[in-house]
C-alpha positions, -999 to +999 in steps of 0.1 A: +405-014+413+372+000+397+352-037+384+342-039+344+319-070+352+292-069+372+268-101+378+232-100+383+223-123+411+191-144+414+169-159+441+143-184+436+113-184+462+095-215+463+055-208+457+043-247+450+056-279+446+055-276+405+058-235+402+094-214+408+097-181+402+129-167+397+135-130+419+163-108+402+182-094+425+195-061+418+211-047+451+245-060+442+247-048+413+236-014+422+256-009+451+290-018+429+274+007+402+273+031+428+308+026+441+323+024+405+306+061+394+295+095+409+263+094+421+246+113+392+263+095+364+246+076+336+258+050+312+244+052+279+234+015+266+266+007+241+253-024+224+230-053+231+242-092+219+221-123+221+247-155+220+234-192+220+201-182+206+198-206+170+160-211+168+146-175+177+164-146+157+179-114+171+148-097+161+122-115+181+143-114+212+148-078+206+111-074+204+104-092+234+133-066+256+122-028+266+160-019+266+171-005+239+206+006+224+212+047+227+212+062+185+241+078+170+257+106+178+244+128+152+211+118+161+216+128+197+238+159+184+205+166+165+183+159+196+207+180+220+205+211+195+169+215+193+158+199+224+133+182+202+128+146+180+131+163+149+150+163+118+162+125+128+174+134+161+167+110+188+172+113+227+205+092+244+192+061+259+204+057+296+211+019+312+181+008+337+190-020+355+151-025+366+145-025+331+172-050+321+161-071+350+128-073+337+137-082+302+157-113+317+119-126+326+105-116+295+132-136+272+127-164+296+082-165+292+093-158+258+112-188+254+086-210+271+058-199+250+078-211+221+083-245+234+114-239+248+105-252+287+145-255+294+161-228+283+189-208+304+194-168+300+222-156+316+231-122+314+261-098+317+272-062+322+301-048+309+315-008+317+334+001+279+366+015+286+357+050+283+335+046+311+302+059+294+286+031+279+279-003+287+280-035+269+252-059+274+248-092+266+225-123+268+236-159+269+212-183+256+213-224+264+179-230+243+175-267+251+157-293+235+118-275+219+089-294+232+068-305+202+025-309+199+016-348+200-020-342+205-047-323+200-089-326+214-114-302+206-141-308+231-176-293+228-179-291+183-191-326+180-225-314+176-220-288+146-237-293+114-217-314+089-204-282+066-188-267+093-174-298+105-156-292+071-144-253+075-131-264+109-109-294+097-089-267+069-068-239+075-058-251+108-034-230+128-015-258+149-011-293+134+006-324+156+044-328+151+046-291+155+068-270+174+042-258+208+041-220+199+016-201+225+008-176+197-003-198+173-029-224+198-046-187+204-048-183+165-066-218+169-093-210+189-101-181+174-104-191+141-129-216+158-147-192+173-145-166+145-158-191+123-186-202+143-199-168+152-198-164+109-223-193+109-250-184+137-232-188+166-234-157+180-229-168+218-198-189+212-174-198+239-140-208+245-148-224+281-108-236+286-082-241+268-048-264+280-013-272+269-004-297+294+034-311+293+039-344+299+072-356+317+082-383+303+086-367+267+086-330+272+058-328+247+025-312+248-015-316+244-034-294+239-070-298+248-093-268+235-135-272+253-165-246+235-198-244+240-214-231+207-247-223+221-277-222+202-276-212+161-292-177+153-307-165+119-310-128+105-342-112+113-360-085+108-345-062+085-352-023+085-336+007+069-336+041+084-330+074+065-313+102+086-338+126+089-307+160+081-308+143+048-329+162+019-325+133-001-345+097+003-328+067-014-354+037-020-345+009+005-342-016-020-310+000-034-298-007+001-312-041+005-297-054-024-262-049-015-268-067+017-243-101+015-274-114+041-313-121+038-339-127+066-337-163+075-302-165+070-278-178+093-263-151+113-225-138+109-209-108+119-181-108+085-216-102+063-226-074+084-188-060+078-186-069+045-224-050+038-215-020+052-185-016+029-210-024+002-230+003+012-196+025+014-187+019-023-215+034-037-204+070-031-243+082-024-243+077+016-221+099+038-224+075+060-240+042+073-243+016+097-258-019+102-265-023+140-282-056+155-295-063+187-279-098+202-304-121+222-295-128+258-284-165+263-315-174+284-342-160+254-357-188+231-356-165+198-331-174+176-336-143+150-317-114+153-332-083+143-312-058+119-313-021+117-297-004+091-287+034+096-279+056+065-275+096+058-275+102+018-248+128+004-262+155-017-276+138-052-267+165-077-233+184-071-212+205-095-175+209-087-146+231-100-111+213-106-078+230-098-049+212-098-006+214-110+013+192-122+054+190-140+040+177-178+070+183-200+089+201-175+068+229-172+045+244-145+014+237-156-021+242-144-049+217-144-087+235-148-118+217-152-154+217-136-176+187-132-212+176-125-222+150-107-258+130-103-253+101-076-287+088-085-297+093-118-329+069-124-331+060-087-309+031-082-276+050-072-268+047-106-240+075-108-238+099-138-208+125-139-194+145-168-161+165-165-142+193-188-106+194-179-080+216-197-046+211-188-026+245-195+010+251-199+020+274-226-009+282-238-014+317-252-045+330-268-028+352-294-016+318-305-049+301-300-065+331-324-048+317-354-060+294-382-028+269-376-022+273-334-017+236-338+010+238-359+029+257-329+053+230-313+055+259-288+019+252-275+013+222-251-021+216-239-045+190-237-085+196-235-106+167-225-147+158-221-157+133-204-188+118-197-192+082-176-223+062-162-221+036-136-244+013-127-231-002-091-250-035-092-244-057-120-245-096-119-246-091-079-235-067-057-195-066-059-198-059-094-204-025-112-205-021-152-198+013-165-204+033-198-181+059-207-178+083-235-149+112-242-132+137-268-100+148-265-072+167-278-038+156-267-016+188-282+022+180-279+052+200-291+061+173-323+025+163-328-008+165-319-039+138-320-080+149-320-100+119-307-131+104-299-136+074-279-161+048-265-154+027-233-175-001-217-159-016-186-168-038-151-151-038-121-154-069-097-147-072-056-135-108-061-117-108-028-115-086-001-080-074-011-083-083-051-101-063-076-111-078-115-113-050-142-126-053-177-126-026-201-137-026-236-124+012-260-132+024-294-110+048-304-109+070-337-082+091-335-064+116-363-028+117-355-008+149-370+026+158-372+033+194-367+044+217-396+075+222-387+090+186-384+071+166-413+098+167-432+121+146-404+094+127-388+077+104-416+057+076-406+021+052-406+017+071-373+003+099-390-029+083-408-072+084-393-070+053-372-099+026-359-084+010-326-101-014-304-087-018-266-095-051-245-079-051-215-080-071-185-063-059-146-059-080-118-052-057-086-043-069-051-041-039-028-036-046+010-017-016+019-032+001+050-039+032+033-045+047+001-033+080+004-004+078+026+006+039+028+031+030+057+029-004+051+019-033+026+021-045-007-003-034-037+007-056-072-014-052-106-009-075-136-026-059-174-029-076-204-049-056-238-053-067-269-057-042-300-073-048-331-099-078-326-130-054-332-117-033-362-105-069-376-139-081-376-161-054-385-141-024-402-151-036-434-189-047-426-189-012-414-175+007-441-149+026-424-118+008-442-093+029-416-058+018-408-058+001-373-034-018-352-031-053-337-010-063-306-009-079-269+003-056-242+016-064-207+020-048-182+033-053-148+035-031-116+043-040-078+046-015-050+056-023-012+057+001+019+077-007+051+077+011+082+107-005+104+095+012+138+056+013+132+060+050+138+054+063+104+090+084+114+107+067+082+087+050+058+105+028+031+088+030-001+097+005-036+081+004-069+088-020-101+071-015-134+081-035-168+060-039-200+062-049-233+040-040-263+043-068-290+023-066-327+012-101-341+003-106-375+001-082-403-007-055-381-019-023-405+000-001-376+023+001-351+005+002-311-013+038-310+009+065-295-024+066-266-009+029-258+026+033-260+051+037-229+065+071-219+094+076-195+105+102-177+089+128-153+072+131-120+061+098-118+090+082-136+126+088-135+129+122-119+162+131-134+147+136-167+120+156-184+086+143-189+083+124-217+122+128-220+134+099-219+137+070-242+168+046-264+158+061-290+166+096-317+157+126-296+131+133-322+108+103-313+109+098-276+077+121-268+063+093-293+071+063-264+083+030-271+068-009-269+088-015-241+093-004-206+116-011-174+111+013-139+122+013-105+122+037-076+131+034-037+116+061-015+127+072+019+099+091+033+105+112+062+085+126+092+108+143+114+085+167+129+055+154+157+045+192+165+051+228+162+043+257+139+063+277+116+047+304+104+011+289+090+028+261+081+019+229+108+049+210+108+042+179+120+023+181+079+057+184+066+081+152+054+112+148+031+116+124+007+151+111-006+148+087-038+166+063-063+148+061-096+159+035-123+142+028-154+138+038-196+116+027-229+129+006-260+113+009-294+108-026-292+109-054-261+136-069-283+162-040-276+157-038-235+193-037-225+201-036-190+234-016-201+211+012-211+191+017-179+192+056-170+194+058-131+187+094-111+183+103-074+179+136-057+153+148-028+115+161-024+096+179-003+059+173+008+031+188+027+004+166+035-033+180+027-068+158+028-066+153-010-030+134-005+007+153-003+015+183-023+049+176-034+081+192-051+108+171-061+145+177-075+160+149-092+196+147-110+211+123-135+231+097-117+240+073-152+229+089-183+229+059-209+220+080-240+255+075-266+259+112-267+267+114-232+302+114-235+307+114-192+276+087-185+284+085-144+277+116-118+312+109-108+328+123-145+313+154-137+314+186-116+286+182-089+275+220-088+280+232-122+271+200-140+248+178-122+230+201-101+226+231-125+206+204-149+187+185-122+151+192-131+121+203-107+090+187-105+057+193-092+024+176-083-003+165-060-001+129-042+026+106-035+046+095-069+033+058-058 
């Protein structure tokens, strides 16, 4: 009779009197294999179980194991067809007893580095009864966990009282703790990081020891440094790359240095100085290098070189771009000039003229009313911005900013000037505090052909005033094409406070508006195999617009929330979307609710088709949810619009150049007699009016 279990068999070899390695023995069980199956026969791995296991999860044991279970069968269909990991298709994965031999050593190290000195694995093998896949299984006895009861740190006595301070917080292993290998190396090195951060450049772990004591299965550990001597920053020198044509005065670069001569020496404010440098968009590149003593020298300075090639100083650039505004293909046009170091200090001056073109035609343009066309859409914008990067210190910049626009859409259209004054601080390494200050007089018109249906105070010479204040954390791992991490921003503006206090002292007596805005936004970015071969992608947005007072106005259309689009909910237009008469919702709403999940695909690793490099080329499939209220007040969760559909991208330096397809999955507007994608025909309904869209970048 052909066996369906097969045991793996173990010998232990005595080394020492304290130490036993366990051998697995694998001849059994591949001689049986071999009697039970044709020679050139493989088992695909059916399924892998962990049983017993209560403290450590399925996914840390499964991390700790190199076997792995084989994909589906239209991945390996896939895989089989094209001979190739594309498209989702992944190769069969065949049973390797040496493998699952070794993984029975791993689980067991694993275990004892987590405190578990007792556990059992056992393991077992079972044929399924179609004969081409096994069933594999671990059973886990975990056993009582050995717990920390002491801790010594031998060697720090001798440290100056403020770091005896930094070393006593944010400690990684604490006693009554579960003994967790992992986290005693997280000790020490926070020990040593933090010494080498305060001079201690020749810092040493000399031992570190988690002995086990037998009468209560708990541990001490006992960690022995020797700091060495405590260096200072030396010398400091900066070098100009000779290729450069342009020579930056050093004291630009000195003073966004986070060190000084005479300093105490630590390698996070060379890191930290170098990004500095980075920020200020004038070097192409830089470098602090140092030169570290040997042990046996008795100079405790540390001499500091720094290395920089400037980018050209003057540059003029044309702007070409697309974009999906209103549903349209429209082109973005515009050419800029930039001065990276307008009065010597890296002070950067740019100025920009962007038109953004979708129906215009000059024929139209030629007339004395063109504005009155709600066939033209357009906007034309001039900007002009100064930044000075070093203000208060060197993490924050203050900027100056001035612009005229014309914002040209097919119900209205709104001529502007406006005035902006703004800061930007590095509080953190992963936050970022902005502070932004507008004056804005704008002349909002209704065009020709709908005054008589679209009355309102929107249509008067307004005096706004915009203060608003963003908090952004943003620790994803890239900015262009994130795989992972989480980047959240919290808004709040206030309109009105300015014009409210010196309209009148000014003589300008124009209508203006006063209300508190906020504004939420969180984006996260998961990559479940760290392979960047699916890439899991969530956004949430929600704001809410409130007036206080006896506002003059409602909040500026320039500050109101618009929803649909590219960047929206794809299965509507831009600017499409909204609770409210069709009439108004290009004129946005005080209140806002959005969500999207992204899958992002990378099927392709290589290969060419045509001049197209594949392995530039990814799919998206998406879930967008989200609409606009007149006011916060009316947010109904009954009147969410919800749309999905597919994209295509092609990755470029300047981020992804993507088209998208989306369709109306719940259509909450009360005309919609059939609201659900299920009441209608899927072809000649719901695909025939998804809508296209177009742009450059990811849509978060």
């Amino acid at each position: 009779m052909e066996p369906s279990t097969y045991l793996l068999g173990f010998l232990f070899i005595v080394f020492s009197m304290h130490k036993i390695i366990p051998i697995i023995m694998l001849v059994s069980f591949c001689a049986s294999l071999s009697h039970a199956q044709e020679v050139d026969h493989e088992y695909e791995v059916g399924s892998i179980r962990f049983e017993g296991n209560n403290e450590l999860n399925n996914d840390q044991l499964l991390n700790v194991i190199r076997t792995r279970e084989t994909p589906w069968a239209v991945w390996k269909w896939i895989y089989k067809r094209f001979d190739k990991e594309i498209l989702g298709g992944q190769r069969p994965v065949f049973f390797d007893p040496i493998i699952f031999a070794s993984d029975y050593q791993n689980l067991k190290s694993f275990y004892a580095d987590n405190g578990f000195f007792h556990a059992h694995v056992d393991s077992s093998i079972v044929i399924s009864p179609d004969k081409e896949k096994v069933l594999l299984t671990f059973s886990i006895a975990e056993g009582r966990r050995s717990l920390i009861d002491t801790i010594v740190y031998e060697g720090l006595a001798g440290l100056p009282q403020d770091m005896q301070e930094e070393l006593t917080s944010n400690k990684q292993i604490t006693l009554g703790m579960p003994y967790i290998r992992t986290n005693v190396e997280a000790e020490y090195k926070r020990i040593v990081g933090l010494c080498m951060n305060n001079g201690y450049m020749n810092m040493k772990l000399v031992t570190v020891d988690a002995w086990r004591y037998a009468s209560t299965d708990n541990i001490s550990v006992v960690f022995v440094f020797n700091p060495g001597i405590r260096f200072t920053f030396g010398k400091i020198s900066v070098e100009q790359d000779t290729a450069s044509r342009q020579y930056i005065n050093s004291t630009v670069v000195r003073e966004h240095l986070d060190f000084s001569t005479g300093e105490y020496y630590g390698e996070e404010k060379r890191i930290e100085s170098e990004r500095n440098l980075n920020r200020l968009g004038i070097f192409e590149s830089t470098k602090i290098e140092n030169t570290i003593p040997d042990i046996s020298s008795e100079s405790t300075l540390i001499p500091v070189r720094i290395l920089v090639r400037t980018r050209p100083v003057q540059e003029l650039t044309p702007e070409v771009g697309i974009n999906d505004e209103n549903n349209a293909f429209n082109v973005l046009l515009g050419i800029g000039y930039n001065n990276r170091n307008l009065f010597g200090g890296a002070e950067n001056f740019t100025t920009n003229l962007r038109l953004n073109v979708q129906s215009l035609k000059f024929d139209k343009i030629l007339k004395d009313n063109f504005l009155r066309d709600s066939s033209l859409i357009s906007k034309a914008e001039l900007t002009t911005q100064l930044v000075w990067p070093y203000f208060i210190n060197n993490k924050t910049s203050i900027s100056a900013a001035a612009s005229l626009m014309l914002d040209k859409q097919s119900t209205y259209y709104i001529p502007s000037i406006s005035f902006r004054i703004g800061t930007q601080s590095q509080t953190t390494t992963y936050t970022r505090l902005f502070v932004d200050w507008n004056l804005q007089l704008s002349d909002p018109q209704t065009v020709t052909t709908l005054k008589d249906t679209i009355i309102g105070t929107e249509w008067t010479k307004q005096f706004n005033s915009f203060i608003m204040v963003t908090l952004q954390r943003d620790k994803r791992n890239d900015i262009i094409y994130p795989s992972s991490g989480i980047y959240q921003s919290i808004s709040i503006e206030e309109g009105g406070l300015f014009p409210r206090a010196f309209d009148r002292p000014l003589g300008l007596n124009l209508p203006y508006s006063k209300y508190v805005k906020l504004t939420l936004d969180g984006q996260w970015y998961w990559d479940p195999n760290n392979s960047r071969d699916l890439i899991w992608a969530t956004r949430f947005r929600t704001g809410a617009a409130l007036l206080y007072g006896d506002s003059p106005l409602p909040v500026p259309l320039t500050q109101r929330y618009y929803s649909g689009g590219s960047g929206s909910v794809r299965g509507w237009k831009s600017r499409d979307l909204g609770t409210m008469a069709d009439t108004l919702r290009n004129q946005g709403g005080d209140g806002m609710l959005e969500g999207t999940i992204e899958a992002r695909l990378n099927p392709f690793k290589r290969g060419n088709l045509g001049f197209l490099d594949l392995e530039k080329l990814s799919f998206v499939l998406f879930f967008d949810c989200g609409n606009i209220w007149s006011k916060p007040r009316q947010m109904r969760l009954s009147e969410i619009a919800m749309a999905f559909g597919f994209g295509l991208r092609y990755n470029t330096i300047a981020g992804p150049i993507r088209i998208d397809f989306g369709m109306k999955l719940y259509d909450p507007d009360p005309l919609a007699t059939r609201p659900w994608v299920t009441q209608k025909r899927f072809f000649p309904e719901t695909f025939k009016q998804g809508v296209i869209h177009l742009g450059v970048g990811h849509t978060f």
